[in-house]
Structure formats: C-alpha cells, structure tokens
Residue, then its C-alpha position, 0 to 999 in steps of 0.5 A: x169731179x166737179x170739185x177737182x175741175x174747179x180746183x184745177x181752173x182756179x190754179x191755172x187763173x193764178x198761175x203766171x202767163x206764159x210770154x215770150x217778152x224777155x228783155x231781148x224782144x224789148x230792147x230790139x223792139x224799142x229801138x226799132x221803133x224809135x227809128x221808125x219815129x225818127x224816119x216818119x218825122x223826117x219824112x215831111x222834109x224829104x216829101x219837099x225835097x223829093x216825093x220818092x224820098x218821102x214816100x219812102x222814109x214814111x214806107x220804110x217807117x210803117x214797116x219798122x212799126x209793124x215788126x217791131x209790134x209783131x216782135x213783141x207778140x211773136x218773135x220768131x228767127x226770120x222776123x228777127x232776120x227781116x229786121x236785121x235785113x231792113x237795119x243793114x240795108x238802111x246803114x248801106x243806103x246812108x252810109x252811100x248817100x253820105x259819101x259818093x251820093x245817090x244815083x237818084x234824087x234832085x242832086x244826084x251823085x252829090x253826097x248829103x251833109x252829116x246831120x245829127x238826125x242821121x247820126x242818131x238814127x243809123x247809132x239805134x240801128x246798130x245797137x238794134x241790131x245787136x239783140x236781133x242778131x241774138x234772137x235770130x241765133x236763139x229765139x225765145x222760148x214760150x215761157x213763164x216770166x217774172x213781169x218786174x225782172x223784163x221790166x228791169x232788164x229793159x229799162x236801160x234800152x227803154x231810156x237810151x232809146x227815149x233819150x235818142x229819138x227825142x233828141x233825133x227828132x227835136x233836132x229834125x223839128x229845129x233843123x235849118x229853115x226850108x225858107x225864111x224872108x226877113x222882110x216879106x211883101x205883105x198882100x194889099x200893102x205898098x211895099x217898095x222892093x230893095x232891088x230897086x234901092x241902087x246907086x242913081x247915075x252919076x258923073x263920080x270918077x269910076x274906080x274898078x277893081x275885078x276879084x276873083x274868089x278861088x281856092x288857092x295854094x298858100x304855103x302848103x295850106x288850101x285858102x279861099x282867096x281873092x285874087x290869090x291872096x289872103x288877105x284879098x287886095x286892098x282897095x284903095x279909092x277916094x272920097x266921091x269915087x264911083x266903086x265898081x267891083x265885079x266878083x267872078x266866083x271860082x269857088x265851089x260854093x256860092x258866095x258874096x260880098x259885103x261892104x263893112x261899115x260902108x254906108x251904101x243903097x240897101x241893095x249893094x250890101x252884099x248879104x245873101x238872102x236878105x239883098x240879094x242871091x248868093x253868087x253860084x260858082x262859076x257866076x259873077x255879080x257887080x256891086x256898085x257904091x259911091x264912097x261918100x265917107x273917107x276911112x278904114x272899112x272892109x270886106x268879106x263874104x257874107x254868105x256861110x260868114x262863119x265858115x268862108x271869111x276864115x278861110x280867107x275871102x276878105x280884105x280892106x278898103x280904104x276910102x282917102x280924102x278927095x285928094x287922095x292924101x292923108x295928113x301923115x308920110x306914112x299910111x299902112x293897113x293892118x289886118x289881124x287875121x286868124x282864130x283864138x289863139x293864132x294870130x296873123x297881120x297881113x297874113x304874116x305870122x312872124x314879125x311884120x316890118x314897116x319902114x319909117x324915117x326918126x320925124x317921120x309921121x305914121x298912120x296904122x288902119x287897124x282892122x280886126x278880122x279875128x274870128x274870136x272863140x266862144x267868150x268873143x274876147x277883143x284884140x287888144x293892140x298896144x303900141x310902145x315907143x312913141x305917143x300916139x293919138x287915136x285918130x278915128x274908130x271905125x273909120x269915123x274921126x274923133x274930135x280934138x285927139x290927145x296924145x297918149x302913152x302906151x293904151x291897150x285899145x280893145x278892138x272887138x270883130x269887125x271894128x277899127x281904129x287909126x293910130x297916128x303917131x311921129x316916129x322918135x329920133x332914135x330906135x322903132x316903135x313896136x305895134x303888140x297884140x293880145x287877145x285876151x283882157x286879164x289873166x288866161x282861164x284855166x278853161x282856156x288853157x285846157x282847150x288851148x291843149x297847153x299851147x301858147x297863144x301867139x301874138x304878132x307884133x309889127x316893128x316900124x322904123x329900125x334901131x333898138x325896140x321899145x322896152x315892153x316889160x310893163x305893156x300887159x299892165x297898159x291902161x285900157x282906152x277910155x272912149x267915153x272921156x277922149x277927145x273934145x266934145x262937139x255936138x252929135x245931132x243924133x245922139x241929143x235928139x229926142x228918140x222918135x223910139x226906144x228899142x230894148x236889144x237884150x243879149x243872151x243865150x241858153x242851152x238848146x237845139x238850133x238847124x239841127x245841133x244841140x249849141x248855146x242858142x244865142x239870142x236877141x230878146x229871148x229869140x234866135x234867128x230867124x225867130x227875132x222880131x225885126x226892129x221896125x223903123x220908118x224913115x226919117x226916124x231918130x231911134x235909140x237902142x238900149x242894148x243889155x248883155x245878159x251873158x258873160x261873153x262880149x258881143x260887137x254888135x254891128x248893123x249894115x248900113x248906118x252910123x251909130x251914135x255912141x251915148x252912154x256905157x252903164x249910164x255913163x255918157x259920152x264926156x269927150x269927143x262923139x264916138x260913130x261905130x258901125x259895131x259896138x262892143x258889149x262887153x260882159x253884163x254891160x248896157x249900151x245906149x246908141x242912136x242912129x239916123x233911119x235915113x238909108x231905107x231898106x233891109x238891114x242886118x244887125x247881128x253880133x261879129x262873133x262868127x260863132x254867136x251869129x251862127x247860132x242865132x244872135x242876128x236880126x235885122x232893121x225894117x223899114x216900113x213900106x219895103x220888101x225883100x224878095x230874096x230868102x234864106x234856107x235850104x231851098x234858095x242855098x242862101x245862108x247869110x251867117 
C-alpha cells in the first residue's frame, strides 16, 4: 500500500499541469495589455490637457491590466465579454472624439486630430476583440497543454503587439511639444525682450495696405487667399517707404505674416511662436517696417508654413528705388506657384502673356514659391529669344552683370532673381520652367502615377516664338564666376566664429509620426542648439549636405555673404542671399553681419524638410522671446 501511494505521487509530479493557456487566452491577453500600455502612457498628456482626461485613461489602463492577468489565470465567458465591452465602448468613445467631438473636455464639441498613437491603440482593440469574442462563444476548458505548441501558437500576436505598442508609444514619447522657447529668459541674467525690438518713430512716407486672410472660391477649388486672390496682392513701395500692413484673419485658423528677405526689427518678422503670437481667427495684427533695401522680397504665412503657404496665403513685395522707377520700360513679377509637378505663374496654368515693344526693355522678378517634394529640386526658368543679364538675386544687385545666352537659372524655394533684357526687333522672347536638373527618376515617375510634369511658360512680346528644341541641354548659371568683383566687407573679414551647420537626416519618429527626421548637427527641432551670436559679430558658417536632397537654407533677418561653393571662392561680383541653396553632398561657406538683435529663424525652404525638423535659429546674447511653440500656445511656426 505505501509502495502503491508513492508510485501514484511520482506519476501525478510527472504528469503535465493542467492550464487553461491556449493561444486564444494569450493573444486576447497580450493585446489587451499593450493597450493598457499605450492608454497609461498617454495618460500624462491628457492629465495636462484635462485632469478627467488623465484620470481616466490611467483608470480605464489599470482595469486593462488587471482582466488581461485575470484572463490568463482564469478565462471565463463573462471576463471575455467585460473585455469585449470595455474594447467596444473605447472604439465608440474615439470613434466620437475624432469626428463630432466630445461634449466635455477643454474644447467641447471640436473633434480631436487623428494621431498615429490613436490609430495604433483602437487597431489592438479591434484585433483583440476577435479571440474575445471566440473565447466568449467557447470558453477554455481546464486541460493538459503542450507548453511549446502555445508558445508557438502565440507568437505571431506576441510580436505584432510588441511591435505596435512600441511604436504607439515611441510615437506619444516623441509627439509634438507641449511647450518650447527658442530663446527663454534666463532668471538672474539681463535679458532685453524682442517685443520691444520695432520700428523707432519716423517721419518716412507711410504706404498701408490692409490683407484680409479668407477661404475663397477660385475656380471651383476651396484656396486661402488674401484679398481674394492667390497669389495675395502684390505690394509695391519705394525705398525709405514706412510699411504698414494690418492683417484681418477670417480664416479658421491662426495665422501670420512674414517679410521674406526683408531686413526688419525682430519683432516684425512675422514667425508664430518665436516673434510673436499666431493671429487667431477673427483677430487682426499690424506690422510695421521700414523698406531700406530696393528689390524682389515676398510674403507668406509663417505659422503651419507647410500646410497654409500652399493653399495660397502669399504674395509679392517689390521694393523700387526711391524714385519709384526702374531702369527698364517694363517691370513684371513672376511668382512660381504650386507642387512637384504642377506648376503655375501668377496663379495661371496655361501660358501667361506679358506685352512688350521690339527695343522695348524687360525686367522679370522671379520669385520661387514651389513647394518641392522630398528631393528639394530647384526651379530651373530659362529664357530664350533674346540675351539677358541676371540683374540681381534675392533682391540684392550683382556687380557689372554681363550678357548671356539661354541659362538655366536654378532657383531653390524661396529664392529670386531679376532678369533683364531688350526685346528683338522681331518675334517674342519665351520665359520656360523645369523643375527638375537631369533626366526624371524612375522613382519619380512611379509617384508621378505616369503623369506628366507640367511646366509653365510665359511669352513676352508677340510674333513668332523663340526656337526651344536645345533649352533642356542650356547651361546652368555659374554664380561664383559672374559679374565683376568688388570688395564685400563681411565676406573678407576675419570671422569672430566659425559655425559648423551640417545637414542630414535619419529614419525615425518625430510630433508622433514615423518620417526621415531632418536635422541640423545631428539634432531636430527643437532639439537644435541655437547658434548663439553676440552683436557686432562677423560669423561664417560652414555649411555641409550630408544628404542627397538640396536645401535652401534661409535665415531671417540678415544678408548672407556667399564665400566659397566646395572650396571654390567667389571669383565674380559679391553673391548677397537671404537663402542659399545646397545642393546634394555639397558645402557652402557664408558670412553675415549680427548687427540686427534678436531671435532669428534659420531653417531649410523645403516645407517638407522644416516640417520635420531641419529649423533652428540665430541667438543673440543678452535677448529673450517670450512667445512659444507647442500645442499649449497653438503656435506652430513650420
């Protein structure tokens, strides 16, 4: 007997345990709980935003916690069913909150934005729902398992819903900043704030113009336009004006304004949450500037850059001499307007005509607004039918201009150049675009969806066109060898610092989205270390393209001082940007003068590459900001 009872021990210690962990319990308990992850990690965001919002998100978690345990030890029909409750119930709430909005909250009835943490966590809910439900149809049974085969069995569920909820909260971790100060008081050190950096008093003619922000009808499309046109007016001043412009916003979002190129006080520069707040609809701002520089700038919204300037809230300002006159008989603006791919002039897709006299002479303000796709490509205008001389670029004049033939003139976003030229005594001279410098990429052929890039043309004069079957194969301009050399006083003096800018970009998460995070000295916004400047400086900047993209970099507020291109130096006249495009893998070497205090944005002209992270800014010591960007103040610059 005692011989028979340890036999019969032995054999039960041997035998395998009994478990009701088949891979249903485990599937519908891993994604369970990865949702109680994503919901606990998102519960610090909403406890700022909402104290109820918090509270419930970490409640709603811990309760996930718990079932999903309780389900692996003991999965019964009505834990099944309370789970597949809570799931659907979640799916109901966010479905609510992402299209009529909640009833409560701090913006009640205003629906949420779709976020990829969101997405993520309602996708786990659906799929967990799925073994929920089978468990609740046939619950487990208390029976003997094979260990490896669950195991097995699971691990598809195991990985998926490791991936997501890393992904869902990597994306909360890197989401879009509650708050950030590009230049912050510092307790105990003088700081001078930049809103008190305006235009001093004066006694300059004052020309106001009044542009009301608005969505508009324009043929059948729904446009943001100023004044009711897109392009916005154009504002035409002269040199030593007073500019006054009062932006009224009927827009449903904020919005602002920004003086491209314009050397202005810091606090005018139009650039929400680093000079001031963002204009909230139904409010309105006034800017004022004096012109003391004569050429071709522009405007544009500089709050959601990426999304407002497309649909339309820019337009052009022409500063003439102080007599109000150019040289030339005829002066046009061109602004090239639209994507990758679809391009407009002055808003008009088909050929635009400009009317001209044979010994009639032309001045065309090119102005660049495409907003490139990822590889940053320049526009490239060309003109044929006459010679032309490239006056200026970015409305700063280049020494001693010689004639040239046909010139492909790459123009990255945000840049200009003025072309002059004499109309022949016979035909018209045709002004072509390209966007592209070499042959199309198969890659870019596949997104163009077999569809034909369109480039605009604009026809001056009348009579026969201009023959145009060799323009694709024109030479590009040489900037560094144009011109005639004169002296530029900031680009030979001896640089009080030398500031490495290096471009690139990697793979990552950035405000909550898996993109190519581009970056600034191995950083993103606004995770870049400012360049710090202290007034009266000569600072040069070595600026290297890791990628293979162009990038215009553009800085506020200053003149840039072009001084070598890949240790080339400047051989002709002085090139004066207020954006210089790097092109793939190159360097550029550029000077400024700090002699305009403030809080300056420098960051690339590609919408694309600022939105996802490749802005900075210029820092002057001893001043302060105290405007912010982030989702508390709604100020979003790019």
């Amino acid at each position: 007997m005692i011989t028979l009872e340890r036999t019969t021990t032995q054999a039960s210690k041997r035998a395998p345990k009994c478990s009701y962990a088949g891979v249903r319990v485990y599937s519908a308990a891993l994604l369970a709980f990865g949702a109680a992850l994503i919901h606990l990690a998102v519960a610090p965001e909403h406890l700022r935003e909402w104290a109820p919002f918090g509270v419930f998100f970490l409640t709603i978690g811990s309760i996930q916690i718990v079932l999903a345990v309780e389900l692996l030890a003991r999965p019964t029909r009505r834990l099944a069913l309370s789970l597949i409750l809570i799931n659907v119930g979640l799916l109901a709430l966010w479905y609510t909150s992402r299209t009529v909005g909640l009833p409560i909250g701090p913006t009640p009835g205003q629906p949420e934005a779709v976020g990829l943490t969101d997405i993520v966590c309602a996708t786990m809910e659906v799929l967990g729902t799925v073994p929920l439900m089978a468990l609740a149809i046939r619950p487990p049974r208390r029976r003997q398992r094979r260990i490896w085969l669950v195991g097995l069995g699971s691990a598809p569920t195991a990985i998926v819903s490791t991936a997501m909820t890393a992904l869902a909260i990597a994306a909360t971790l890197n989401g879009m900043p509650e708050a950030a100060n590009a230049a912050p008081a510092i307790p105990g050190q003088p700081t001078t704030s930049i809103t008190t950096l305006v235009e001093a008093p004066g006694n300059e003619p004052v020309k106001h113009f009044t542009l009301v922000a608005a969505p508009t009808d324009i043929n059948g499309q729904q446009e943001w336009a100023l004044n009711g046109s897109v392009p916005g007016p154009e504002l035409r001043v002269n040199q030593g004006d007073r500019v006054q412009v009062t932006l009224v916003n009927h827009l449903p979002e904020s919005t602002t304004l920004h003086w491209h190129g314009v050397v202005l006080p810091n606090a005018e520069d139009g650039v929400a949450g680093v000079t001031q707040d963002a204009v909230a609809p139904g409010a309105e701002y006034t800017y004022e500037f004096v012109a003391r520089e004569a050429g071709t700038f522009w405007y544009h919204s500089h709050q959601q850059t990426e999304e407002q300037l497309p649909r339309g809230l820019f337009g052009a300002l022409v500063v003439l001499p102080p007599t109000g006159q150019v040289a030339q008989q005829h002066d046009y603006t061109l602004l090239f307007h639209g994507s990758e791919g679809l391009v407009s002039v002055n808003g008009q897709f088909d050929n635009l005509h400009l009317d001209a006299q044979p010994g009639e002479t032309v001045r065309l303000r090119l102005i660049n607004t495409v907003a490139p796709g990822m590889d940053g490509g320049p526009e490239t205008p060309e003109l044929v039918g006459a010679p032309l001389q490239v006056a200026s670029l970015d409305g700063r004049d280049i020494n001693g201009p010689a004639e040239l033939g046909p010139t492909r003139i790459p123009l990255g976003m945000g840049q200009r150049a003025d072309l002059v030229f004499t109309m022949p005594q016979s035909g018209s001279v045709q002004l072509m675009d390209s966007e592209i410098i070499g042959e199309v990429s198969s890659v870019q052929k596949f997104f163009q969806n077999g569809t034909q890039p369109h480039y605009p043309t604009v026809t001056i004069g009348s009579g026969d066109l201009p023959a145009t079957d060799n323009a694709a194969s024109a030479p590009l301009f040489d900037a560094l060898h144009y011109g005639v050399p004169t002296l530029d006083e900031v680009a030979s003096a001896t640089p009080d610092q030398t500031v490495p800018v290096v471009l690139g970009e990697h793979a990552g998460i950035r405000d909550g989205v898996p993109q190519l995070v581009h970056t600034i000295n191995g950083a993103a916004s606004p995770d870049i270390q400012p360049i710090t400047v202290t007034e009266g400086q000569i600072v040069r900047m070595h600026i290297v393209n890791t990628t293979a993209e162009y990038h215009p970099m553009h800085m506020h507020g200053h003149v840039l001082s072009v001084i070598a291109i890949d240790g080339q130096p400047v051989e002709g006249s002085p090139i004066h940007l207020d954006s210089v495009l790097v092109a793939p893998h190159q360097t550029v070497d550029v000077a400024f003068a700090a002699n305009n205090p403030g809080v300056w944005m420098f960051h690339c002209h590609v919408l694309l590459h600022a939105g996802m992270g490749m802005t900075t800014s210029i820092n002057y010591v001893g001043y302060s900001t105290p405007f912010e960007m982030g989702t508390r103040s709604g100020n979003m610059p790019e």
